[in-house]
RODO-2510 file (C-alpha; in nm, 4 decimals, decimal comma):
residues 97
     n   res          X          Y          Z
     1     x   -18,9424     8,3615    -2,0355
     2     x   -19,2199     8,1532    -1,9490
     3     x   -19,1245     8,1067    -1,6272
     4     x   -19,0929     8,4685    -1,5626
     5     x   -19,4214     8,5572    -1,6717
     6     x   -19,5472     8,3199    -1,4272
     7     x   -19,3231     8,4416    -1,0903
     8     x   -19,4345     8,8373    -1,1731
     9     x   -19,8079     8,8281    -1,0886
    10     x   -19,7265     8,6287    -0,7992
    11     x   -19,4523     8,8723    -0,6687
    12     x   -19,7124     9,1435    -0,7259
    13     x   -19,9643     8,8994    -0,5178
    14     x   -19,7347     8,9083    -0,2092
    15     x   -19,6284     9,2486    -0,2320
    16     x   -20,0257     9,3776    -0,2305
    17     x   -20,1067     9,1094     0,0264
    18     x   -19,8530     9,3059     0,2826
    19     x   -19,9846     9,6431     0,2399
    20     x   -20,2910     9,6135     0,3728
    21     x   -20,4319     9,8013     0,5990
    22     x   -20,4585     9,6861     1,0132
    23     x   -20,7135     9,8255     1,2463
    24     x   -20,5296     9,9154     1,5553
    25     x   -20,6917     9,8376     1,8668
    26     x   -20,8718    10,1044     2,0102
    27     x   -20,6943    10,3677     2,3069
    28     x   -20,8315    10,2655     2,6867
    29     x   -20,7286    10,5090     2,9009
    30     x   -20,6014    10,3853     3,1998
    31     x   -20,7352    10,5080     3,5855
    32     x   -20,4545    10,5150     3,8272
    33     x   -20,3146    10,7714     4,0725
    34     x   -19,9642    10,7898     3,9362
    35     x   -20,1288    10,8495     3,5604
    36     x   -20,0961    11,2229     3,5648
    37     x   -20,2369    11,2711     3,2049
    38     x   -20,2516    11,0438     2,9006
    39     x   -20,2065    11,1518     2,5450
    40     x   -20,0344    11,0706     2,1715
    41     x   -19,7226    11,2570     2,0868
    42     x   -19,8143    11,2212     1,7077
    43     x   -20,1576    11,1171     1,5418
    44     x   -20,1118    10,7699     1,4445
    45     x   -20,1689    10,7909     1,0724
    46     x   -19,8283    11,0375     1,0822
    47     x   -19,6744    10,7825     1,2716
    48     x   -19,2537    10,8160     1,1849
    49     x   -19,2579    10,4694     1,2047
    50     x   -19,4258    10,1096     1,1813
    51     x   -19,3654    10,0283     1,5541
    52     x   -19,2181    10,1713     1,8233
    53     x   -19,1238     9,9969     2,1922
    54     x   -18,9470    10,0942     2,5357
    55     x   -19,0710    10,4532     2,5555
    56     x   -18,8921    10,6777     2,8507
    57     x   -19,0387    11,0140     2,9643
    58     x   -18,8554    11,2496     3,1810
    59     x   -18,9121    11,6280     3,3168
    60     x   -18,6298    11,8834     3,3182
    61     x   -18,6658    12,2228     3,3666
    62     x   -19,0180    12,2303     3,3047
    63     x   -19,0308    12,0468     2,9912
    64     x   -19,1470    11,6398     2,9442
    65     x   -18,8778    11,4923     2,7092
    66     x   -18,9890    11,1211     2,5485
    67     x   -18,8137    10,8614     2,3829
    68     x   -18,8470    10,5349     2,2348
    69     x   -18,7172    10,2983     1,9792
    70     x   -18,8933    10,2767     1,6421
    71     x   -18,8402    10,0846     1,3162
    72     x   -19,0192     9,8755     1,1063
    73     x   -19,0189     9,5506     1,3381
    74     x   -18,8031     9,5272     1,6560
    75     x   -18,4341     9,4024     1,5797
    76     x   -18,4359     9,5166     1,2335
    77     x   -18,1625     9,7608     1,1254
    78     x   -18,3860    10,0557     1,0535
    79     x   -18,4832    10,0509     1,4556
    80     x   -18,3116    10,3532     1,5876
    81     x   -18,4229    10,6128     1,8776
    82     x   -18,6281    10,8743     1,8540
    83     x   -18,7209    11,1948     2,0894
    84     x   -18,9772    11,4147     2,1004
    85     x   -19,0059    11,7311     2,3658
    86     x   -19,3488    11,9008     2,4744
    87     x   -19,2818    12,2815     2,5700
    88     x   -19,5646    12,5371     2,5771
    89     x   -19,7882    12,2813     2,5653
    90     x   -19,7362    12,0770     2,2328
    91     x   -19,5217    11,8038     2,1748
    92     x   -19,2349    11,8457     1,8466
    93     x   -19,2056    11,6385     1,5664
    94     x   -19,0268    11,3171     1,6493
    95     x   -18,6865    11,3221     1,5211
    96     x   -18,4714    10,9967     1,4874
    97     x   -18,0839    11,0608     1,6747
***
């Protein structure tokens, strides 16, 4: 019993010692010819997920389609794809496939 007393406020410890917060660096746009406009498809603090790698963007028929993989941490089992499509000018909530 004793020795569980002693392990819980150190689990606790660890787990509070994860969640904090991180500053994220701050957005620089970039200047480039090719860069035809630069923008978030979510605000960051409604982020779907932890990270997020590899994006794709294509146009068909008028309408910019992204993609990208997003998990908690690259390789992890929770990492699956996710798409988003902008139409009339605003982009849809991400949805995992």
């Amino acid at each position: 019993m004793k020795r569980l007393l002693f392990l819980i406020p150190i689990v606790l410890l660890a787990f509070f010692a994860s969640a904090q917060e991180v500053d994220l660096p701050k957005a620089v746009a970039l200047e480039h010819p090719a860069i035809v406009t630069q923008e978030f498809i979510y605000d960051l603090e409604d982020a779907p997920t932890p990270e997020c790698h590899a994006s794709t963007v294509e146009v068909s028929n008028g309408i910019v389609i992204a993609s990208w993989f997003g998990g908690t941490k690259e390789k992890n089992k929770d990492v699956g794809i996710w798409v988003s499509r902008k139409s009339t000018g605003a982009w849809s909530t991400p949805k995992k496939l």
